[in-house]
N, C-alpha and C positions, 0 to 999 in steps of 0.2 A: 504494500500500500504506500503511498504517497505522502502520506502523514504520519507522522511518530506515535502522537497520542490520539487515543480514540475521540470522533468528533461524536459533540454536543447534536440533535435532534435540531434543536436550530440553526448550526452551522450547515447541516445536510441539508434543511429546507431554503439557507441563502444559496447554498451553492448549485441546488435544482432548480431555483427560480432564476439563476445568473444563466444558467444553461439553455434553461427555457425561453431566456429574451433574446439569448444571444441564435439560436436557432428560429425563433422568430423574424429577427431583423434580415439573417441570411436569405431565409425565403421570400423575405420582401423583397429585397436586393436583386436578386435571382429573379423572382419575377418580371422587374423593372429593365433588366441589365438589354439586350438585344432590342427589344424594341426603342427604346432611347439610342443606342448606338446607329449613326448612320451604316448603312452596308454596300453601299455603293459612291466611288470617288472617282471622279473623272479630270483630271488634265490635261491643259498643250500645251507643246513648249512653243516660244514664241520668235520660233525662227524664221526665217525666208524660205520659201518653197523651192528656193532657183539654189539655195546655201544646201539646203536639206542634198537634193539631185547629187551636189557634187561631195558629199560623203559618205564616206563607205558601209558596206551594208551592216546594220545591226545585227550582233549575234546574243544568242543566249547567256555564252559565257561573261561577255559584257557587261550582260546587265546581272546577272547571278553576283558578279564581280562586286559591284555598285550596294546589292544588298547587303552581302558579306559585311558592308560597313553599319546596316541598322541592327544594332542590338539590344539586348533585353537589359536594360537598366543595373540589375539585381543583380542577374547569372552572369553577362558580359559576354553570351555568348550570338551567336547572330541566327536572324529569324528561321535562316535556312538550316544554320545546326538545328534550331530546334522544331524545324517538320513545321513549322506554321505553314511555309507555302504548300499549299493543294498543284497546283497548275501552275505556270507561266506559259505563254503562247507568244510570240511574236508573227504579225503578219503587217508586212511591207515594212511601216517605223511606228506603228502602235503595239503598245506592249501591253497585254492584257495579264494579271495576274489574281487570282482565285486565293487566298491566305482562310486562316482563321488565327484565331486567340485561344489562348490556355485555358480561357474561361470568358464566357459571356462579358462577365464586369470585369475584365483583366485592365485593372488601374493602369497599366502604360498603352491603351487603346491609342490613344491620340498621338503619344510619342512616336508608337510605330508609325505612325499613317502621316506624319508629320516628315519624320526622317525617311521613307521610302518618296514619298513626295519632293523634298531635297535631295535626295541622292538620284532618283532617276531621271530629274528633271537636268541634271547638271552633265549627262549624256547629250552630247547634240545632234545624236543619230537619232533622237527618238522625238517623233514629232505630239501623238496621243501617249498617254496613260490611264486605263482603265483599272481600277482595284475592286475588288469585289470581297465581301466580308461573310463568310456562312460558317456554321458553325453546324453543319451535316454536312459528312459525321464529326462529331466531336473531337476535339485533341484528346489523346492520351500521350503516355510517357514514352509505347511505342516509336512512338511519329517522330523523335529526340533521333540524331546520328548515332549509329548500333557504338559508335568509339565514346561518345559525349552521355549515350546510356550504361554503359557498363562501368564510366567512371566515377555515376551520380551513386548508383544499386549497387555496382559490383558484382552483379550477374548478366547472361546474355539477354535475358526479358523479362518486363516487367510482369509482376504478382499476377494470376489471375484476375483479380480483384480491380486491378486499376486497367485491361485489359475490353476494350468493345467488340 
């Protein structure tokens, strides 16, 4: 147990009722969390269409390259270590990419979408950017680089439990 000496009847009923709010507030939260978050983010860059012509063609690696640089505040580690992106597509100089979040209300929401919006804008191959935010199917700890999850768990996969 957690506690040294046995708790009081009262301390058991603060610490269910602390439990009880705080599972409360969650499922509010949770409720709230995606439908407040925009899911859709569209950019151009504001280049010339004659500038655009004469440079070379946009690759994947390029812009994978660019993301490499948006990272998760906390972990430090970048979106694509951590399986957020679903898709990228590029067709002719629009880059269309499909992400999600670790979580519905994942408090660096905006920083992601802020810093992918900066870095792929700073590409001058790229004339649209389309983001798209869905959260089917869910993140799990899976969708983490097999090298960046073995080093969080220290096994090949995670628990059944954290597992869709």
């Amino acid at each position: 147990m957690f506690f040294k000496k046995p708790m009081s009847n009262r301390s058991k009923l603060i610490l269910l009722y602390g439990f009880l709010v705080l599972t409360a507030v969650a499922v509010f939260f949770q409720s709230q969390g995606p439908s407040r978050l925009k899911t859709e983010h569209l950019w151009t860059n504001n280049s010339n269409p004659d500038e655009l012509n004469a440079l070379p063609a946009l690759t994947q690696e390029k812009v994978y390259s660019a993301l490499a640089n948006v990272k998760d505040p906390e972990l430090q580690l970048n979106i694509h270590e951590l399986g957020l992106i679903y898709e990228m597509s590029i067709v002719k100089r629009a880059v269309n990419i499909i992400m999600t979040l670790t979580t519905p209300n994942c408090p660096f929401s905006k920083t992601f979408i802020q810093s992918i919006k900066k870095e792929l804008l700073a590409i001058p191959e790229i004339e649209t950017i389309k983001l798209s935010l869905t959260f089917d199917p869910p993140w799990t700890i899976n969708r983490l680089a097999p090298e960046i999850r073995d080093q969080l768990i220290g096994v090949d996969q995670a628990p059944d439990h954290l597992q869709n």
